[in-house]
KOLSE-392172 format. One record per residue: residue in three letters; chain; z, y, x of N, C-alpha, C in turn; residue number from 1. Coordinates in steps of 0.05 Angstrom, whole numbers. Example, Ala and Ser with C-alpha at 12.3 -4.5 7.8 and 13.67 -1.06 7.14 Angstrom:
BEGIN
code,unit,nzz,nyy,nxx,cazz,cayy,caxx,czz,cyy,cxx,pos
ALA,A,156,-114,264,156,-90,246,156,-66,264,1
SER,A,142,-45,257,143,-21,273,157,1,258,2
***
This chain:
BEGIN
code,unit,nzz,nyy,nxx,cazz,cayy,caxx,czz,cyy,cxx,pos
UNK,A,235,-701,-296,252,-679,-303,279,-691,-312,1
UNK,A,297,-683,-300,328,-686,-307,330,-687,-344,2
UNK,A,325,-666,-359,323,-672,-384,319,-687,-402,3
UNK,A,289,-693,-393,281,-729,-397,295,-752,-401,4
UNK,A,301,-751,-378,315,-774,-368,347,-778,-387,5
UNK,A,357,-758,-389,378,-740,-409,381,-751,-436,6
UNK,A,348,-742,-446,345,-746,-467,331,-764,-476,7
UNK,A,324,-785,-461,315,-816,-468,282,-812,-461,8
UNK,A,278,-794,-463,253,-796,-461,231,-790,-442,9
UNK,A,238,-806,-416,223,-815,-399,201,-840,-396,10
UNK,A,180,-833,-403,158,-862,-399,140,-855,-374,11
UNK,A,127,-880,-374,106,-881,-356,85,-870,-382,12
UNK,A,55,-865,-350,30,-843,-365,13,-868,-383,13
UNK,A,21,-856,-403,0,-882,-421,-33,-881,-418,14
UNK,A,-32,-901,-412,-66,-906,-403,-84,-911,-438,15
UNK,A,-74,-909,-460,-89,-915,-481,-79,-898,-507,16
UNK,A,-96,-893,-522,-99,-879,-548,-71,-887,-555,17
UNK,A,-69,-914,-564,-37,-936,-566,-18,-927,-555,18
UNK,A,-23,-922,-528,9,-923,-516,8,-888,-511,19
UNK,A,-5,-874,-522,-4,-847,-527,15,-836,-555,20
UNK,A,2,-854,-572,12,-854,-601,48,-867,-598,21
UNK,A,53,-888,-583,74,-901,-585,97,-882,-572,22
UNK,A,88,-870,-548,106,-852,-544,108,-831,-552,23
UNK,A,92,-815,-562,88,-781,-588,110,-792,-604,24
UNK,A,115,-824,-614,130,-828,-633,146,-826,-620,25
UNK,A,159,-846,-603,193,-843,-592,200,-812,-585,26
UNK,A,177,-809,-577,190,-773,-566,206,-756,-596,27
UNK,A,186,-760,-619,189,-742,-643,214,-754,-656,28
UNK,A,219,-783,-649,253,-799,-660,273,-792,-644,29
UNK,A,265,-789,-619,287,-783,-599,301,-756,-603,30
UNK,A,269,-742,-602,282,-699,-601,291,-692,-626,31
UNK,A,286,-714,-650,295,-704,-671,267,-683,-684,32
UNK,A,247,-687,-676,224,-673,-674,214,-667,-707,33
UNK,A,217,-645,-718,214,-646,-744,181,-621,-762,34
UNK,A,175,-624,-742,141,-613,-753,118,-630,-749,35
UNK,A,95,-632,-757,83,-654,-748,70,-653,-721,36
UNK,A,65,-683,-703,66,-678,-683,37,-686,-684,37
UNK,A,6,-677,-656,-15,-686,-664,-18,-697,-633,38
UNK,A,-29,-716,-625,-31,-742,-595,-59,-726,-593,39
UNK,A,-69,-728,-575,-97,-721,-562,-106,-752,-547,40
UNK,A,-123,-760,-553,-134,-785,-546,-137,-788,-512,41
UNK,A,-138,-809,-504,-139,-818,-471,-165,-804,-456,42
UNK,A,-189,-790,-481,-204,-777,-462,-202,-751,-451,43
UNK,A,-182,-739,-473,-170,-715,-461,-186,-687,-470,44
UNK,A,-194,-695,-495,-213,-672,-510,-200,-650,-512,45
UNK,A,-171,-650,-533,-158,-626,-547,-153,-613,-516,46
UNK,A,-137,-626,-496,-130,-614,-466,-159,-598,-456,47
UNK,A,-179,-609,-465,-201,-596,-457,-211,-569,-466,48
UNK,A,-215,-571,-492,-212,-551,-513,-199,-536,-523,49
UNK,A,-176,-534,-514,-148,-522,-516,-143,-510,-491,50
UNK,A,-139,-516,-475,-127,-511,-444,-89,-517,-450,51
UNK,A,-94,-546,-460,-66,-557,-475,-48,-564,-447,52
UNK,A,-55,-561,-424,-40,-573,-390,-36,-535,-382,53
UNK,A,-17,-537,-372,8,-547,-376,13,-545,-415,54
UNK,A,37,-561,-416,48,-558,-438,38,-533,-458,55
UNK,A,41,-534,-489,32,-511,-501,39,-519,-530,56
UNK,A,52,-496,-544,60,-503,-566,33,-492,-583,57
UNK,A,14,-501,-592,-3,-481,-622,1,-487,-648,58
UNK,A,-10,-466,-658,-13,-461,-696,-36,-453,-694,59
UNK,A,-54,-479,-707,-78,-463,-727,-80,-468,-753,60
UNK,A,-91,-452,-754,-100,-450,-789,-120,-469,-789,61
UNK,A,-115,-459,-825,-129,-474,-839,-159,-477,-839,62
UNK,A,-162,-454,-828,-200,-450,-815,-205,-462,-793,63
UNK,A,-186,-472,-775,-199,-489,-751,-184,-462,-719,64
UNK,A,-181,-437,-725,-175,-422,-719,-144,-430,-699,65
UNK,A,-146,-415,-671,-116,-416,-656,-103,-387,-668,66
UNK,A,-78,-395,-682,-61,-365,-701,-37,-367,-674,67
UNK,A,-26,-388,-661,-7,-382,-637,-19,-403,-614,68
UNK,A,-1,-385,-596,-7,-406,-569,17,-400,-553,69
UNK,A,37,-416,-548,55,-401,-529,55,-413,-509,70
UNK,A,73,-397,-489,68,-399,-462,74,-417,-446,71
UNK,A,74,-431,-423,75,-459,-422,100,-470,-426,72
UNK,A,99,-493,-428,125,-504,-432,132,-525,-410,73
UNK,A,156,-532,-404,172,-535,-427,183,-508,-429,74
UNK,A,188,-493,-412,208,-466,-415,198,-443,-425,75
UNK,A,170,-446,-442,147,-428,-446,159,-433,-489,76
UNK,A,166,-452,-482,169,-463,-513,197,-445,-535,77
UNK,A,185,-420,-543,207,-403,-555,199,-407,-582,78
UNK,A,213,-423,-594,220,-432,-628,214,-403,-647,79
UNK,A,231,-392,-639,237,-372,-659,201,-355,-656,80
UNK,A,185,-355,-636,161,-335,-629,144,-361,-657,81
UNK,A,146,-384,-651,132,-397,-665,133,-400,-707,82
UNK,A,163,-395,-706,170,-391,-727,168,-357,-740,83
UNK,A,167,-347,-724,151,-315,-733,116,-318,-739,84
UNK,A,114,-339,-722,80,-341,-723,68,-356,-760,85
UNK,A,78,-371,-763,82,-383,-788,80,-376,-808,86
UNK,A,107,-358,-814,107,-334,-826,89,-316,-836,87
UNK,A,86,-305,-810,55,-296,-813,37,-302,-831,88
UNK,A,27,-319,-827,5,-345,-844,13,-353,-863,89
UNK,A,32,-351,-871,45,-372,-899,43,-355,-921,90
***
């Protein structure tokens, strides 16, 4: 994606928990990324349990519970829907 590339943050597909974690980080230094960010391990559980492919922004609670899910991303990714979601809950 042109954006990526834009915005530094183009890698290759990390083959390990490691190089999963290493880039979640550059991505969250790069975008300026300021909520916490959570990596899904190389076996691909949360993607499994989630239906986290394509892209997907969530909020769960504190019960374990999905409170948002928006719609795919990257262009699925509306801030302000997520920050109403919050709200909500807080």
């Amino acid at each position: 994606m042109q954006a990526n590339v834009r915005d530094g943050v183009l890698f290759p597909a990390a083959r390990s928990d490691e190089e999963r974690t290493q880039t979640a980080s550059a991505c969250v230094r790069k975008l300026g990324i300021r909520i916490p960010a959570l990596v899904d391990r190389a076996s691909n559980r949360t993607e499994q349990d989630y239906s986290g492919w394509p892209d997907r922004l969530y909020l769960i609670g504190r019960d374990g519970k999905i409170r948002f899910k928006s719609a795919p991303g990257p262009f699925g990714f509306v801030p302000h829907n997520l920050e109403q979601a919050l709200k909500t809950i807080i």
